[in-house]
PyMOL CGO cylinders between C-alpha atoms (Angstrom):
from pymol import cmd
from pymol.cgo import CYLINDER

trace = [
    CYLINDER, 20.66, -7.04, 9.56, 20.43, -3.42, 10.37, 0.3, 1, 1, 1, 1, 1, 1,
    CYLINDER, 20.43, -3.42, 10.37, 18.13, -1.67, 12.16, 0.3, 1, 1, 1, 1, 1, 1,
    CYLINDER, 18.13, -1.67, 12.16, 14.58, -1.13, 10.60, 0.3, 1, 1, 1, 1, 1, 1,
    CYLINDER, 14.58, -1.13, 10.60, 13.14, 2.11, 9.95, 0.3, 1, 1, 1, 1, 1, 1,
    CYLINDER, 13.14, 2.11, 9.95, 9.90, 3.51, 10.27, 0.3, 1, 1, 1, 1, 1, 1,
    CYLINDER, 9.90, 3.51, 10.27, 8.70, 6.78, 8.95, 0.3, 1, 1, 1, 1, 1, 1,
    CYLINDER, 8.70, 6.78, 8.95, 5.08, 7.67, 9.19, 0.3, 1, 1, 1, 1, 1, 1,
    CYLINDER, 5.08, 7.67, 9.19, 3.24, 9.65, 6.43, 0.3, 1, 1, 1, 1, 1, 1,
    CYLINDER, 3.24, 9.65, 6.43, 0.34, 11.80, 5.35, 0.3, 1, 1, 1, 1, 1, 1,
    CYLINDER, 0.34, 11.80, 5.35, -1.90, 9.62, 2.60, 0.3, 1, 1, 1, 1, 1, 1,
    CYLINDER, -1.90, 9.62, 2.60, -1.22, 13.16, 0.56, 0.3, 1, 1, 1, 1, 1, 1,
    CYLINDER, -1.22, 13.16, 0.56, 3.00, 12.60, 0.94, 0.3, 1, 1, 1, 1, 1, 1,
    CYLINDER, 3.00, 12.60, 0.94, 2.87, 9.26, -0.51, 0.3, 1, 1, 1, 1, 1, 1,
    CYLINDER, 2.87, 9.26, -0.51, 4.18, 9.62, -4.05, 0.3, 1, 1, 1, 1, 1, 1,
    CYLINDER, 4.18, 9.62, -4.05, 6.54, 11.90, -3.11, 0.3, 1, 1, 1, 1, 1, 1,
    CYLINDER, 6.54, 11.90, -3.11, 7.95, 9.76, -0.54, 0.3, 1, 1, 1, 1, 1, 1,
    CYLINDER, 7.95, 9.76, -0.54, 7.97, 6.85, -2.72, 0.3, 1, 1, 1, 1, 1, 1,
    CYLINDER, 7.97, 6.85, -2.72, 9.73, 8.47, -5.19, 0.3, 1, 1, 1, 1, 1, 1,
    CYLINDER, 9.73, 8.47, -5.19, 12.56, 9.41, -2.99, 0.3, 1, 1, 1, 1, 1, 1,
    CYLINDER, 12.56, 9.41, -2.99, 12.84, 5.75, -1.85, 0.3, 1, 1, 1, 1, 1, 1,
    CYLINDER, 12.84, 5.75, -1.85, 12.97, 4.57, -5.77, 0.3, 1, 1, 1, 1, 1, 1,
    CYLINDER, 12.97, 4.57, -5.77, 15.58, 6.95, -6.61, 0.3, 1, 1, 1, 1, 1, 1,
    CYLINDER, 15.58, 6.95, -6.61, 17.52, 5.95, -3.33, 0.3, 1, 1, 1, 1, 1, 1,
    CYLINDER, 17.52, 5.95, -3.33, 18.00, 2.32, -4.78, 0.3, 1, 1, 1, 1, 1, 1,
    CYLINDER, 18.00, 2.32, -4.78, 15.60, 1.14, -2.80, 0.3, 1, 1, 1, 1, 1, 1,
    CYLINDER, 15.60, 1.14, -2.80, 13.31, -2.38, -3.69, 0.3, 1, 1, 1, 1, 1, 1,
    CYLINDER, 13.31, -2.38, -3.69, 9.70, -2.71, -2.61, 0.3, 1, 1, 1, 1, 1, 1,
    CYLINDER, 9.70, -2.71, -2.61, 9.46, -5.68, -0.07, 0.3, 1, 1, 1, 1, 1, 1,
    CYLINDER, 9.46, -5.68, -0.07, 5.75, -6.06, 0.85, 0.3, 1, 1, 1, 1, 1, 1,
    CYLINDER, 5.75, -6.06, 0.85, 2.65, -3.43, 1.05, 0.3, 1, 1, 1, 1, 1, 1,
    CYLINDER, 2.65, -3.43, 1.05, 0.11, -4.46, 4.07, 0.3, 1, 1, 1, 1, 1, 1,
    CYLINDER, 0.11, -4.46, 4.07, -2.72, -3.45, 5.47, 0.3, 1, 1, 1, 1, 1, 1,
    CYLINDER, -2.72, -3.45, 5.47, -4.92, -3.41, 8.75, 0.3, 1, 1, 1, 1, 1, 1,
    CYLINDER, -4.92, -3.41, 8.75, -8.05, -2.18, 9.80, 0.3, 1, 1, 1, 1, 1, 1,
    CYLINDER, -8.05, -2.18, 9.80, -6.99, -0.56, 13.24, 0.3, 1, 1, 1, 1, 1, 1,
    CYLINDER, -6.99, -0.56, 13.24, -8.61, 2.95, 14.12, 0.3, 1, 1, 1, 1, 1, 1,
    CYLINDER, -8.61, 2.95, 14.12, -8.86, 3.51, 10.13, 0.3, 1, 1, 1, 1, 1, 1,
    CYLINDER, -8.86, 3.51, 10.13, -6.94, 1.66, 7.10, 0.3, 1, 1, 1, 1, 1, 1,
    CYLINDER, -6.94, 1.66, 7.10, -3.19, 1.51, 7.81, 0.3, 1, 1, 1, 1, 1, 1,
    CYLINDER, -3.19, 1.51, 7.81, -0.79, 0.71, 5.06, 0.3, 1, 1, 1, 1, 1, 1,
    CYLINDER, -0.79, 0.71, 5.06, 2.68, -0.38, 5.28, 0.3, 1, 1, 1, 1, 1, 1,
    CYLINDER, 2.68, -0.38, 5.28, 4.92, 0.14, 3.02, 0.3, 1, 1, 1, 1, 1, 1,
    CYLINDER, 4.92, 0.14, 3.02, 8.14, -2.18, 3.58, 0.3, 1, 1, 1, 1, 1, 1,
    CYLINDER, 8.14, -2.18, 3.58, 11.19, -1.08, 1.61, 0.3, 1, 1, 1, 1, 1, 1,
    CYLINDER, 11.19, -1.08, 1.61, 14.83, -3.08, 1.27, 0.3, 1, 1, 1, 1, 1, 1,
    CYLINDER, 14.83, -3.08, 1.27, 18.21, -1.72, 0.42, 0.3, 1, 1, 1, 1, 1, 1,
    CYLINDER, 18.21, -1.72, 0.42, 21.89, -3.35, 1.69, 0.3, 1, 1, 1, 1, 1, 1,
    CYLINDER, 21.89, -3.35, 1.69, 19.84, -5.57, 4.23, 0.3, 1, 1, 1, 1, 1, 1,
    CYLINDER, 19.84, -5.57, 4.23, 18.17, -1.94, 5.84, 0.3, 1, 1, 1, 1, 1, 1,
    CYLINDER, 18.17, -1.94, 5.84, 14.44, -2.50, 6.27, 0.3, 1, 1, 1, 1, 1, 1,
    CYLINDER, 14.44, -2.50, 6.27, 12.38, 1.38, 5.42, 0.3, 1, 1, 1, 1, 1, 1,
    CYLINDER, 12.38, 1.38, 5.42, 8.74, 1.30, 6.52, 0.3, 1, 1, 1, 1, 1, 1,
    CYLINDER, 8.74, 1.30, 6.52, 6.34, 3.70, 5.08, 0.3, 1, 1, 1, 1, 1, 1,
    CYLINDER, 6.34, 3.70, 5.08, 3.31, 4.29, 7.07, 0.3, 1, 1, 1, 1, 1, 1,
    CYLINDER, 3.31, 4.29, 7.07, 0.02, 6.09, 6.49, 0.3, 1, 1, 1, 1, 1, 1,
    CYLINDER, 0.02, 6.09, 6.49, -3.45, 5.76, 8.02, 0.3, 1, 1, 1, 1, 1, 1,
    CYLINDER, -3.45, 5.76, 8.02, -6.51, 6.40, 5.74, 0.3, 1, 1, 1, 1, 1, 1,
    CYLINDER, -6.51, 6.40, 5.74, -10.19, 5.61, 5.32, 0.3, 1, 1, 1, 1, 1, 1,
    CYLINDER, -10.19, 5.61, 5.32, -12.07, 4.09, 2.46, 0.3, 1, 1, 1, 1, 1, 1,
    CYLINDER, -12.07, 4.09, 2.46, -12.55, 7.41, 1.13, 0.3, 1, 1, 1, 1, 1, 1,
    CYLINDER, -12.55, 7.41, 1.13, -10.14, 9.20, 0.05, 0.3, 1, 1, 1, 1, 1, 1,
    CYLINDER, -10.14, 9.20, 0.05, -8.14, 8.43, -2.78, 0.3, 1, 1, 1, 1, 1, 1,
    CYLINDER, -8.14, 8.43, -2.78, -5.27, 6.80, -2.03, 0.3, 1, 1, 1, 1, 1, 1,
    CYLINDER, -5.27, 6.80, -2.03, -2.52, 6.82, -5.49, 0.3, 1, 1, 1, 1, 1, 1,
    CYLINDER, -2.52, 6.82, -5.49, -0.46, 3.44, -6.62, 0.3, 1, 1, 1, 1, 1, 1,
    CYLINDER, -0.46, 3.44, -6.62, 2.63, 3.32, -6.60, 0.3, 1, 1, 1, 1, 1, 1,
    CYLINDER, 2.63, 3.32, -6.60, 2.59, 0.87, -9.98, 0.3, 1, 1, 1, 1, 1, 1,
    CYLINDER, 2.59, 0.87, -9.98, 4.08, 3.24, -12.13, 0.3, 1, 1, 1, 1, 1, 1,
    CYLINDER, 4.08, 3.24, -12.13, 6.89, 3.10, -9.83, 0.3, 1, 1, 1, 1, 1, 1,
    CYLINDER, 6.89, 3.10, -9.83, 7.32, -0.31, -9.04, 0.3, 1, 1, 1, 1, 1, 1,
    CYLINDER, 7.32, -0.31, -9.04, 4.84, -2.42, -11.26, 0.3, 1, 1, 1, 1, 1, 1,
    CYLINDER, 4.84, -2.42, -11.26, 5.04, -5.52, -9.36, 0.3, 1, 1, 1, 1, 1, 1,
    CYLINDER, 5.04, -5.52, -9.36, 3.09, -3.58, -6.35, 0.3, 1, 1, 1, 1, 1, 1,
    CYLINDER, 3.09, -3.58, -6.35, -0.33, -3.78, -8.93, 0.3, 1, 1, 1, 1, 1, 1,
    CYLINDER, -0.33, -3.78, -8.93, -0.63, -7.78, -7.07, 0.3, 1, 1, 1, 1, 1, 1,
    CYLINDER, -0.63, -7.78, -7.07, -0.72, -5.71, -3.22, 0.3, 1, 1, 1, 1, 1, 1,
    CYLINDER, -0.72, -5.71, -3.22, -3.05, -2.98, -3.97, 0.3, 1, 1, 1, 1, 1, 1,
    CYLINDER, -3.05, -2.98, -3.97, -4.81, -4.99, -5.52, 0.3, 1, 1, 1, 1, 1, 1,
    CYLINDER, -4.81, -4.99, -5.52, -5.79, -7.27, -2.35, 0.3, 1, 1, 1, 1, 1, 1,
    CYLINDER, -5.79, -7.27, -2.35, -5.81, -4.39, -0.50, 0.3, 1, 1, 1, 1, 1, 1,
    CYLINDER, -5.81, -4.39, -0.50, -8.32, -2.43, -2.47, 0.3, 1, 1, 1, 1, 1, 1,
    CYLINDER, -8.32, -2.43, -2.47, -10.18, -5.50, -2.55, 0.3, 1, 1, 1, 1, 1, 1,
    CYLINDER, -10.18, -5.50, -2.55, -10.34, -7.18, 0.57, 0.3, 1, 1, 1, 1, 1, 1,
    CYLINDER, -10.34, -7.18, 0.57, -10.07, -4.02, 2.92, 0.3, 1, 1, 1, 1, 1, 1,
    CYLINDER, -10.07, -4.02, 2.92, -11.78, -1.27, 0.59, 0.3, 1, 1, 1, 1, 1, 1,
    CYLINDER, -11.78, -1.27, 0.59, -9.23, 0.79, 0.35, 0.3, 1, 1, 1, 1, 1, 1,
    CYLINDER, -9.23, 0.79, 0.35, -9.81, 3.30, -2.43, 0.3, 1, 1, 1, 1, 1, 1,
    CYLINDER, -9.81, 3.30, -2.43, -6.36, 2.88, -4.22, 0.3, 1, 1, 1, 1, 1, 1,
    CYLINDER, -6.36, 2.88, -4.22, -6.98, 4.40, -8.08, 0.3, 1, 1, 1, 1, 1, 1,
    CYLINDER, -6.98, 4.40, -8.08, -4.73, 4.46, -10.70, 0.3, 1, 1, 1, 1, 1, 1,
    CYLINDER, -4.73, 4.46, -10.70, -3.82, 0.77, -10.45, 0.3, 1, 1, 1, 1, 1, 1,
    CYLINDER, -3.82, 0.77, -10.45, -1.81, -0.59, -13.49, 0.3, 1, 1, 1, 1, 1, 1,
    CYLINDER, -1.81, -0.59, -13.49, -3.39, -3.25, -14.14, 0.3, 1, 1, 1, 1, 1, 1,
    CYLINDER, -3.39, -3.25, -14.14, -6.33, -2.70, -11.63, 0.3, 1, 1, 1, 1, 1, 1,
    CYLINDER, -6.33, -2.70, -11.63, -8.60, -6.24, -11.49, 0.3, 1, 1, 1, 1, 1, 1,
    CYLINDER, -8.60, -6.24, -11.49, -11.78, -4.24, -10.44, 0.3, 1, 1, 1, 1, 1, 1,
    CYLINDER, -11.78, -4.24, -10.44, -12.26, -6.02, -7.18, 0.3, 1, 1, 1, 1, 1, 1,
    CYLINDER, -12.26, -6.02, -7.18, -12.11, -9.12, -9.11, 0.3, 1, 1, 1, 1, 1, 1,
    CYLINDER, -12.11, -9.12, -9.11, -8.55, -10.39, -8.33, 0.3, 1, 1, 1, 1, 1, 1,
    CYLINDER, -8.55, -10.39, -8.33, -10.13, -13.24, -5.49, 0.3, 1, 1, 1, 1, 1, 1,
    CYLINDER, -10.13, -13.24, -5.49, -13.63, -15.07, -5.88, 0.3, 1, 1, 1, 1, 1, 1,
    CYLINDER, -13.63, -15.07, -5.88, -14.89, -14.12, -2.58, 0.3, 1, 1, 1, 1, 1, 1,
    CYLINDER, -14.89, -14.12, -2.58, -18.72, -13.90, -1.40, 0.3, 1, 1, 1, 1, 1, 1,
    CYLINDER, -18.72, -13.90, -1.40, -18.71, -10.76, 0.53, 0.3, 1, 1, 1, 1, 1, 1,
    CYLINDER, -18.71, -10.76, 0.53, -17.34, -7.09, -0.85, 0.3, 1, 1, 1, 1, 1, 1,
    CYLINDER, -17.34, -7.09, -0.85, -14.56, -6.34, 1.52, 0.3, 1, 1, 1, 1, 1, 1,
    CYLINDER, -14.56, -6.34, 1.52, -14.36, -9.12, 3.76, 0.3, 1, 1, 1, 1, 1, 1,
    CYLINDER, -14.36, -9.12, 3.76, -11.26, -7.06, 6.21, 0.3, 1, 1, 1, 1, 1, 1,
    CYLINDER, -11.26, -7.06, 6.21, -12.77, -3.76, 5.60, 0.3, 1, 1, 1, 1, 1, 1,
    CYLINDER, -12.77, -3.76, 5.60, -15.11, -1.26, 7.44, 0.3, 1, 1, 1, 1, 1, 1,
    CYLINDER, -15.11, -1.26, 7.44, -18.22, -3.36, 8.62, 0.3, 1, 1, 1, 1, 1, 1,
    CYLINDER, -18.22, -3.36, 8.62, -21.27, -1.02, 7.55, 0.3, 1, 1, 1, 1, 1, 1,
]
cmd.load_cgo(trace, "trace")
């Protein structure tokens, strides 16, 4: 295993950034989130066992773009994310509409108003 990465990032810088990582052969691992002095998202990347973490901090919001169109099989991460944390991700291919989970509270990880 090599050593793990971690680059942090402006919400703004985040399809740019992405794209580089695509077009550097690089796989999307995981996307998470926490609610820790405002929404932070990780973005976990994999390429010859090297471990690239994408970091942003954000709040509910501002818009926040998906990376679907860039690696489709992210839609299932934001998602949850946009769901159970509020995180206003838009552009989401195929976006559920904060009906991916039967939950009974909007947002149950996100801002507590």
């Amino acid at each position: 295993m090599k050593e793990q990465i971690l680059k942090e990032i402006s919400p703004n810088d985040l399809l740019t950034e992405i794209m580089k990582i695509k077009n550097d052969g690089y796989r999307l691992v995981a996307i998470s989130c926490t609610n820790k002095n405002g929404m932070e998202l990780t973005y976990s990347f994999d390429k010859d066992y090297e471990l690239l973490n994408i970091r942003l901090i954000t709040d509910t919001e501002t818009e926040l773009p998906s990376i679907s169109i860039l690696y489709p099989y992210s839609f299932l991460y934001e998602n949850e994310i946009k769901e159970l944390f509020g995180v206003n991700i838009t552009g989401i291919i195929p976006d559920f509409n904060d009906n991916l989970y039967k939950i009974p509270v909007k947002t149950p990880f996100g801002v507590n108003e």
